[in-house]
C-alpha positions as CSV (number, residue, x, y, z in Angstrom):
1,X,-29.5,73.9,20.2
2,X,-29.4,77.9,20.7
3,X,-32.6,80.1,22.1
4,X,-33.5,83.0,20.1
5,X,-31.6,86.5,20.9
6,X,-33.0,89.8,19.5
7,X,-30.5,91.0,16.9
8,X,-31.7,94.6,16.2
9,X,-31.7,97.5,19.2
10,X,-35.5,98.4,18.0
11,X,-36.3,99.9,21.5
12,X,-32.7,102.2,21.1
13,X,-33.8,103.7,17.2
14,X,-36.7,105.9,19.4
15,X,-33.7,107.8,21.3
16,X,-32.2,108.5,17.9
17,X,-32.5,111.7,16.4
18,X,-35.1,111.9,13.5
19,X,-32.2,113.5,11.5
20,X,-30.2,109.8,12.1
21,X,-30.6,107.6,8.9
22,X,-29.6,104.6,11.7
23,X,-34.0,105.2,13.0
24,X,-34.8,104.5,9.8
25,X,-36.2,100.8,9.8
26,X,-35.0,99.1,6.9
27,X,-35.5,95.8,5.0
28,X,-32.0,94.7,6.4
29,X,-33.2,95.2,9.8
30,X,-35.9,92.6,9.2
31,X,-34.0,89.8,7.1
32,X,-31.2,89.9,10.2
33,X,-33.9,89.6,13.0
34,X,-35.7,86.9,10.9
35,X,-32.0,84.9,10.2
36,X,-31.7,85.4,14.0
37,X,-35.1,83.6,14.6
38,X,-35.0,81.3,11.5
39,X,-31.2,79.7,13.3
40,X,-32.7,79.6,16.2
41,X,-36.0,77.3,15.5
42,X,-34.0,74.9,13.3
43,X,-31.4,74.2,16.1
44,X,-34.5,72.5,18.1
45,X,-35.5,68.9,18.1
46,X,-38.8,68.0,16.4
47,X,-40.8,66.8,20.3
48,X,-42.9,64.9,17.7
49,X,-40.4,63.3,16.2
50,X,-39.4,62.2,12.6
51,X,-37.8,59.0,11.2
52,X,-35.3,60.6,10.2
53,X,-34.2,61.9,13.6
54,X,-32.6,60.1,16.2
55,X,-31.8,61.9,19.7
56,X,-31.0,60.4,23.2
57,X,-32.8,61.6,26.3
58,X,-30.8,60.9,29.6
59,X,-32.3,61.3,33.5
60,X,-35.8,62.7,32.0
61,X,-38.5,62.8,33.8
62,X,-42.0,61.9,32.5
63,X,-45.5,63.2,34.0
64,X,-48.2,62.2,32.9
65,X,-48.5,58.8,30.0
66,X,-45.8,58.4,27.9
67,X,-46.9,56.7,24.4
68,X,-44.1,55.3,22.5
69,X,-44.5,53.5,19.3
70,X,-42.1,51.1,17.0
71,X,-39.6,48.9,18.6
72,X,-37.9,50.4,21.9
73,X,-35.1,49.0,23.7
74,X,-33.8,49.5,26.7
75,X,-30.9,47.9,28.8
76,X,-31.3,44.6,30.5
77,X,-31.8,44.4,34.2
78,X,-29.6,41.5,36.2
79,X,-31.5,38.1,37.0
80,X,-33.9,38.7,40.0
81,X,-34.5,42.2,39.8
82,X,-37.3,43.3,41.5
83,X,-38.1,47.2,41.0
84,X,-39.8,49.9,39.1
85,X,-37.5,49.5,36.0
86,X,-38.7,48.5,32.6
87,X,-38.6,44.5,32.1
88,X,-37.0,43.7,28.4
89,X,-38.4,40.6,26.8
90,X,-34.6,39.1,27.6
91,X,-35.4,39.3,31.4
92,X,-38.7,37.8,31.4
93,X,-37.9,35.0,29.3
94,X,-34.5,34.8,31.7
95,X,-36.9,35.3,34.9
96,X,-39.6,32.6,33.7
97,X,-37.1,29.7,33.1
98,X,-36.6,28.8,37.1
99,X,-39.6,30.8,39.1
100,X,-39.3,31.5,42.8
101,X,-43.2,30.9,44.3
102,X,-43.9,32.6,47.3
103,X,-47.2,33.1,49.3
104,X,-49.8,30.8,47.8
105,X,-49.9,30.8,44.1
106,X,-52.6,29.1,42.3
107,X,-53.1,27.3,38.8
108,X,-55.9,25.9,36.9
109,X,-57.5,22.5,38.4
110,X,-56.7,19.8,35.2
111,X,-60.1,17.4,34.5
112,X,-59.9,14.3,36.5
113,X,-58.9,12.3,33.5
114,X,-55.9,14.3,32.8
115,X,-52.1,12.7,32.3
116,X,-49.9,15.3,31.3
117,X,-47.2,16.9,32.7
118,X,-50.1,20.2,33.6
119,X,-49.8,21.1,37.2
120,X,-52.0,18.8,39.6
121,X,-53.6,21.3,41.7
122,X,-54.7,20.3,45.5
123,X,-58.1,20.1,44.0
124,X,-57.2,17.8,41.5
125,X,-55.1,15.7,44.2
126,X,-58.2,15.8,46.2
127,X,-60.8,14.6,43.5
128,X,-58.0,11.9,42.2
129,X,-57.6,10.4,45.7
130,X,-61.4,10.3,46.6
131,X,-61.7,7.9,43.5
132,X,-59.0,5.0,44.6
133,X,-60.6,2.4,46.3
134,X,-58.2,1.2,49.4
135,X,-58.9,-2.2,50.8
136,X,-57.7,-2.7,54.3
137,X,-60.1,-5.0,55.9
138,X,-59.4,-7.7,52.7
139,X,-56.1,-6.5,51.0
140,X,-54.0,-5.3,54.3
141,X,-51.7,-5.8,56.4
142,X,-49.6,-4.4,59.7
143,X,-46.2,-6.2,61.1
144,X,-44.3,-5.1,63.4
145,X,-41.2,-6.2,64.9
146,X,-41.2,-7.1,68.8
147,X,-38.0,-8.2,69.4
148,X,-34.6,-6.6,68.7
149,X,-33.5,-8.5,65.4
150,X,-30.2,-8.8,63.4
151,X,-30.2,-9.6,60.0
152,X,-27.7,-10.2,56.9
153,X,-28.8,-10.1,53.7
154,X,-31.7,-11.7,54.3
155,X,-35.5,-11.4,54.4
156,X,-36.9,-9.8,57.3
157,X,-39.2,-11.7,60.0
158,X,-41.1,-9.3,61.6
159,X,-42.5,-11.4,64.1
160,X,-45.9,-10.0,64.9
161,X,-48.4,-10.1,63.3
162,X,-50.6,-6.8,64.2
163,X,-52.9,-7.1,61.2
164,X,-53.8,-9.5,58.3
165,X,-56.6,-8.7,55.6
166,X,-58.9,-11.9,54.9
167,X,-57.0,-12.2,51.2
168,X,-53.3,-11.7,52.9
169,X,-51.3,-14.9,54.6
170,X,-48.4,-14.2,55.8
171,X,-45.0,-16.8,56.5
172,X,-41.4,-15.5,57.6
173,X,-42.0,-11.9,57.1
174,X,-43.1,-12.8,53.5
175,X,-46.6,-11.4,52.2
176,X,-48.5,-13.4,49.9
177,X,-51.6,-11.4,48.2
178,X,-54.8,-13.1,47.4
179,X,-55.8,-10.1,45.1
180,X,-54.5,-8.5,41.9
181,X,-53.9,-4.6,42.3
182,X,-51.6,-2.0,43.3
183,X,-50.4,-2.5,47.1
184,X,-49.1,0.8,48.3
185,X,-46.5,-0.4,50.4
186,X,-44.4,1.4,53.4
187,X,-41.6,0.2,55.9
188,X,-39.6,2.0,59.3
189,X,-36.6,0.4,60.4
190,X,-34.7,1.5,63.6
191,X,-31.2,0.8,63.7
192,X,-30.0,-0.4,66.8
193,X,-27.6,2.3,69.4
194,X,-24.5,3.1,68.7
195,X,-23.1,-0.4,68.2
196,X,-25.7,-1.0,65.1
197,X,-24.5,-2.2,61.8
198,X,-24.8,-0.3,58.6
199,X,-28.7,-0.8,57.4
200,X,-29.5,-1.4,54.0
201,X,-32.8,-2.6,53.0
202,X,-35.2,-3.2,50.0
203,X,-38.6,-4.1,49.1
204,X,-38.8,-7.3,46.7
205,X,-41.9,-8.9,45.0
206,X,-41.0,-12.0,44.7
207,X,-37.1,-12.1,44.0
208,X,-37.0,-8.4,42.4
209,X,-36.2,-5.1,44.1
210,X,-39.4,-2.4,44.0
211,X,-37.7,-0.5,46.2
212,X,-33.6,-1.2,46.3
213,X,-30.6,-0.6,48.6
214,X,-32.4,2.5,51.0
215,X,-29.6,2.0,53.3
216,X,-27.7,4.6,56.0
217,X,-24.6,4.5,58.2
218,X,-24.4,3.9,61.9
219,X,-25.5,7.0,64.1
220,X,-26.9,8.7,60.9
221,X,-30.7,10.3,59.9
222,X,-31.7,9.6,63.4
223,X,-30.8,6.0,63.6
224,X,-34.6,5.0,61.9
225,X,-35.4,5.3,58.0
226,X,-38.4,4.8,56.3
227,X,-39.2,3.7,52.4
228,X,-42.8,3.7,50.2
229,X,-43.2,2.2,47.1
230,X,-46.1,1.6,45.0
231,X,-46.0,-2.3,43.7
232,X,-48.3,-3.9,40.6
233,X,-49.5,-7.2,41.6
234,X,-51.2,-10.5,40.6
235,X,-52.9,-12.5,42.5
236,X,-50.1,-14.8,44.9
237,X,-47.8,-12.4,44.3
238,X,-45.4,-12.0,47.6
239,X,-43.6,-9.1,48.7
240,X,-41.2,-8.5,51.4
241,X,-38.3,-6.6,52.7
242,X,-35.0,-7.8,52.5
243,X,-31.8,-6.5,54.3
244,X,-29.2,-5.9,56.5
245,X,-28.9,-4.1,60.0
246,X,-29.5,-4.9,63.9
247,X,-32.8,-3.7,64.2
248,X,-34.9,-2.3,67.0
249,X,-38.0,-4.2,67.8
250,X,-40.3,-3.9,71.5
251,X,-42.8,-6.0,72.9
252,X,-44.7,-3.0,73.8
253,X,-46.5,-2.6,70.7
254,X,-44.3,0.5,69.5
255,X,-44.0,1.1,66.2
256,X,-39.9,1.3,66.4
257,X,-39.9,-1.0,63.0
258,X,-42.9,-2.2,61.1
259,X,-44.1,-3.4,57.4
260,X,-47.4,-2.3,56.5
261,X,-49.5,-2.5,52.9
262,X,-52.7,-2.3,51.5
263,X,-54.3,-2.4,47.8
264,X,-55.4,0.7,46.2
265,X,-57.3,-1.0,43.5
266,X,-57.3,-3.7,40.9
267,X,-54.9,-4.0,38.1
């Protein structure tokens, strides 16, 4: 790409003598200054462009709005880049596959009948929870354990009795339900010091695991462990927690080790 030059000395033919046939301005003197400019327009790019022109622009600068038509490309950025640079459709669909939230992102709020796999906003949480019934008084119950116990492979007697609903009777640590429903159910267990055994519990309605094998090592997660499980039952349905461990119970009314349940609604 050249810039225009002027070919012909017009400003030095004035000097010359009139006598000089070189002042005389002649048809060749304008075909080599128009050649001159001709060469020099055609060396420059079209700015508006053609389709059949392809040229490369490297470091430019652009003021002002760029409009750019047909299908661009650009290069890639890495996973996780976060800067001014132009996103490809490769990186967002790369970027959109396992999102980072940060500060408090939001979603729609689903309609309280909804069972998809849609987000459940706290909203919808909120509205779900406010509809379940929960019957303590009737459908509960609290044990707690008020002496230090050891047990292997076996059902777990609690021993005190802190709370039983009017439909709930209780025998050897066993809970029988008078009511058909889901029982939310929820156990802590407190291994005993450093001599303790290796704990490993489960909750059972009737003979079959709900919850199976929550179990730890001696001196691990704090010595205590605690397990919830959601269990479908009909009415005279039992359900207990059965295990093995040395576990820590008080006579103070702690709550070192305790089975507690109550029914969320009927089935």
């Amino acid at each position: 790409m050249s810039n225009y030059t002027i070919s012909v000395d017009w400003d030095g033919k004035d000097a010359l003598a009139d006598s000089s046939s070189a002042k005389v301005i002649s048809g060749d003197d304008f075909q080599t200054e128009f050649e001159t400019v001709q060469t020099a327009v055609n060396s420059k790019a079209d700015l508006n462009g053609s389709s059949s022109v392809n040229f490369a622009i490297n470091d430019a600068t652009v003021a002002g709005t760029l409009a750019v038509t047909g299908v661009p490309t650009v290069p890639t950025q890495s996973a996780g880049n976060s800067t001014t640079r132009v996103a490809t459709t490769a990186f967002v669909q790369g970027e959109k596959a396992s999102p980072t939230f940060t500060g408090t992102p939001a979603a729609p709020t689903a309609a309280e009948s909804t069972n998809t796999t849609q987000i459940a906003t706290t909203a919808f949480v909120q509205t779900a929870i406010s509809g379940v019934p929960i019957n303590v008084d009737e459908d509960g119950w609290i044990l707690r354990m008020n002496a230090t116990t050891e047990v292997s492979d076996a059902t777990i007697d609690w021993a005190h009795n802190v709370k039983l609903g009017s439909n709930i009777t209780e025998s050897g640590g066993v809970i029988t339900v008078g009511t058909a429903g889901w029982y939310y159910v929820i156990f802590r267990v407190f291994h005993y010091g450093t001599d303790a055994n290796d704990v490993d519990v489960s909750v059972l309605k009737g003979s079959t695991a709900q919850l199976s094998n929550i179990n730890w090592t001696t001196n691990s997660l704090d010595k205590a462990g605690t397990g919830f499980a959601l269990v479908d039952c009909a009415a005279d349905d039992t359900i207990s927690v059965k295990g093995s461990g040395k576990l820590v119970g008080s006579s103070d009314n702690d709550s070192s080790s305790y089975f507690m349940g109550f029914r969320l609604g009927d089935t």
